[in-house]
C-alpha angles and dihedrals in degrees: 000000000000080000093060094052094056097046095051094068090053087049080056101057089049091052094059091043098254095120112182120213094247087058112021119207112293125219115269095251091050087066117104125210116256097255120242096263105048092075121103127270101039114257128231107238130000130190108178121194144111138053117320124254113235126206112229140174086265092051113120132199110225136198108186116217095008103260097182089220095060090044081062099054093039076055093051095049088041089070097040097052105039103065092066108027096042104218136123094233095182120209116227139163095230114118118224130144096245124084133014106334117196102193120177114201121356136106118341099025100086109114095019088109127214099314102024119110133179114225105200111182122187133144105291106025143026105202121183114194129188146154108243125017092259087058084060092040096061097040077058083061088053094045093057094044081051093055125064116299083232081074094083087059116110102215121064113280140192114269149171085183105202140175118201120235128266145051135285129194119194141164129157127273085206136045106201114060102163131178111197115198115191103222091169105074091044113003132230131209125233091256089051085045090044085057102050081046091069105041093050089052083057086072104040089257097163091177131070109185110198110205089210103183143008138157085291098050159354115220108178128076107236109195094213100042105035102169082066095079108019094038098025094044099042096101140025141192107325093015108280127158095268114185140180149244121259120220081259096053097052095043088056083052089045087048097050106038086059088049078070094032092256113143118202128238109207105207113200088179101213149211090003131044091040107127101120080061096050085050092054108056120011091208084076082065122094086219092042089239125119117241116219117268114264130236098166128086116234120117138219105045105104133064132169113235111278098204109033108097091222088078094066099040077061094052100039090052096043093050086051104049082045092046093051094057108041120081097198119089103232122071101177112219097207108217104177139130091009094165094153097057127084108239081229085060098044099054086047092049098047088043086069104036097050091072100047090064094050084052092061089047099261139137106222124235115196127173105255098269086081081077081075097058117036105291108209123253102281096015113149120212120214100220110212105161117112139195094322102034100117124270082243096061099052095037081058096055094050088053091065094043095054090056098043124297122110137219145235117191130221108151108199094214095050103015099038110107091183098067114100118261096233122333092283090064098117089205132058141030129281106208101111088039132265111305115213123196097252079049092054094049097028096087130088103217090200082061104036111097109037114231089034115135101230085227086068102068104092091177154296120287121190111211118201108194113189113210091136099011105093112166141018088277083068094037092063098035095065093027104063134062089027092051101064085055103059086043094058086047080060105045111025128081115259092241090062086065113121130138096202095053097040104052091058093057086044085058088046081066099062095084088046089052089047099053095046077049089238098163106219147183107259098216124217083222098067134077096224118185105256108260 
């Protein structure tokens, strides 16, 4: 069994033409199909079995009974799949029993939830079937990872193009799979942030956390308070030009991040690390006097004025201009590492801006120090501590949560993808330890925090804070191969959960990196096909 495994990788490099000398390239019909269980995440139930089905230059994609929302995604896999493979493969709305069928509702979809699909491959027809489009969207996910890796390529490519048969049915165990990227210590533009997007919809990610502001910068034009964002966001760690995002421009990334069922988180990070604010207008000081703007990278040093009523007149007007443009129900208030405030202060603080953002009709998110405070009815408390993070603490934060307030877990020294790999990684940060891939996959996040009703975990979230990672190169270095990991951790049923096996479908993705030129860290851990 183990020798299969290990075959099947290298079936996958000659499949996207990049034969080794130890296993030259094979005839196409050679070739076998990935089989149903070797995709990431990890699906729910697999029955393998049957012919193949085989995409050709008749194949069409079909949405039966036209849903709008299902032509989308046909068009979505459409683009992905001709370049490749070279073929039309025109979308109707015609049914019919042959080709790649996208049906929404129907038989078989009851109980598959709102984002659940069966994948069912034979010899004529792949249909995927869910109950809602981000159900077909992410059966799409599983189609691409079934096919060869050589279909992410964006010039035409040798097939054969083959889906092995069988059926799938898959739904999350969590609803909440979140990806945070930091743009405030080093910003990214909307095509940076449309990347990451993709890649992060690869691996049924359905949450994009923005961290908008911190002591470096400020990214998001606020109308009210415009030197946010033009004096606040005009630099980043080592002194660099910074910048921000207009509305517009968040509204593209908005836009876009939904186009792949992402929905995005919107992160103002108060009362600490609020520096690029203080800098911007002296009346948030308690002394009334601007600090300099800040390119370094310590914490904990700045804090808005707890008692002036100007501070609140600022956060009240920047949650509701962020409110009002973002679709999606949570905006995260930060709250860590808040050294410079009392935690007199800080309760205080967090006891008047819980209920601003209610009033603008969100749930607050706040990091898990807001368990220290009074965290608001349905709050929901972002737990970052790690191994040596006190028995108070955490005692503290399963408290919360046993009166409430839910978690979601991102563990720094697991979840982190910032934290150095082992101590010759030449990006990141090693505070919370080196973070190998099995480290980032060996935990089981309904048994993490003792005390914890499994009912409270609403999900896994990956950050990626970017002290030292400055463009998409380093974004994709630290990201893969630790994110698909902590996705799978979100979607896939606890009893899936296997470090041996995984890591040898983790390995299966490497040709398909290579092929979407997603430059990664080859793991020692990790048995790669040889390129």
């Amino acid at each position: 069994m183990r020798r299969r495994r290990i075959l099947f990788p290298l079936l996958l490099i000659a499949a996207a033409g990049m034969g080794t000398a130890a296993v030259p390239p094979q005839p196409a019909a050679a070739r076998a199909a990935t089989p149903l269980d070797q995709v990431v995440p990890a699906p729910a139930s697999v029955r393998p079995g049957g012919e193949p089905f085989t995409l050709g230059d008749r194949t069409r994609i079909r949405v039966p009974g036209g849903s709008g929302e299902a032509k989308r995604v046909a068009g979505y896999l459409a683009e992905l799949l001709r370049p490749a493979t070279g073929f039309r493969l025109p979308v109707t709305t015609k049914d019919g029993r042959d080709g790649i069928v996208l049906r929404l509702g129907g038989h078989g979809t009851k109980g598959l939830g709102a984002e659940g699909y069966r994948l069912r491959s034979g010899a004529r027809a792949v249909t995927i079937s869910a109950g809602k489009p981000a159900g077909l969207f992410h059966g799409v996910q599983t189609l691409r990872q079934l096919l060869p890796a050589a279909v992410e390529e964006r010039t035409e490519q040798p097939g054969p193009w083959q889906v092995a048969g069988g059926e799938i049915a898959d739904a999350p165990r969590y609803a909440y799979r979140g990806a945070m990227l930091d743009v405030s210590r080093h910003f990214f533009t909307v095509a940076q942030v449309k990347r990451y997007i993709d890649q992060l919809a690869l691996y049924k990610v359905n949450k994009l956390h923005l961290h908008l502001s911190d002591d470096q910068g400020w990214r998001i034009a606020i109308t009210s308070w415009p030197r946010l964002a033009t004096y606040g966001g005009s630099t980043e760690v080592g002194g660099g030009p910074g910048g921000y995002y207009t509305k517009d421009d968040y509204r593209e990334i908005l836009r876009y991040a939904a186009s792949r069922y992402l929905t995005v988180v919107p992160e103002i990070d108060m009362p600490g690390h609020t520096n690029a604010a203080l800098a911007s207008y002296a009346k948030l000081n308690c002394n009334g006097v601007a600090p300099p703007l800040y390119t370094g990278t310590e914490v904990g040093f700045s804090s808005l004025c707890v008692p002036k009523k100007v501070t609140y007149d600022f956060v009240g007007d920047v949650i509701r201009e962020i409110a009002a443009l973002t679709p999606g129900p949570y905006l995260h208030i930060g709250g860590d590492e808040a050294h410079s405030t009392s935690q007199e202060d800080y309760a205080a603080f967090m006891d008047k801006v819980q209920p601003v953002v209610a009033k603008y009709g969100k749930t607050v998110i706040g990091w898990h120090q807001l368990t220290a405070a009074r965290p608001a009815n349905g709050a929901v408390a972002q737990y970052w501590g790690y191994d040596k993070t006190s028995a108070e603490e955490r005692a503290q934060v399963a408290a919360a949560t046993q009166k409430g307030t839910r978690l979601v877990l991102s563990p720094a020294d697991r979840a982190y993808l910032d934290m150095k790999y082992d101590k010759d990684t030449p990006l990141g940060l090693n505070w919370a330890g080196y973070v190998g891939v099995e480290r980032s996959y060996d935990w089981d996040p309904g048994r993490y925090l003792d005390g914890v009703p499994a009912g409270a975990v609403l999900g896994v979230e990956a950050p990626l804070w970017t002290e030292t990672i400055r463009n998409s190169a380093h974004i994709e270095y630290m990201t893969f191969p630790r994110l698909p990991g902590i996705a799978e951790l979100g979607w896939s049923p606890e009893d899936t959960h296997d470090w041996p096996s995984y890591r040898e479908r983790l390995a299966a993705q490497g040709p398909r990196w290579d092929a979407l030129g997603i430059g990664y860290y080859r793991s020692p851990e990790v048995p790669w096909p040889t390129r």
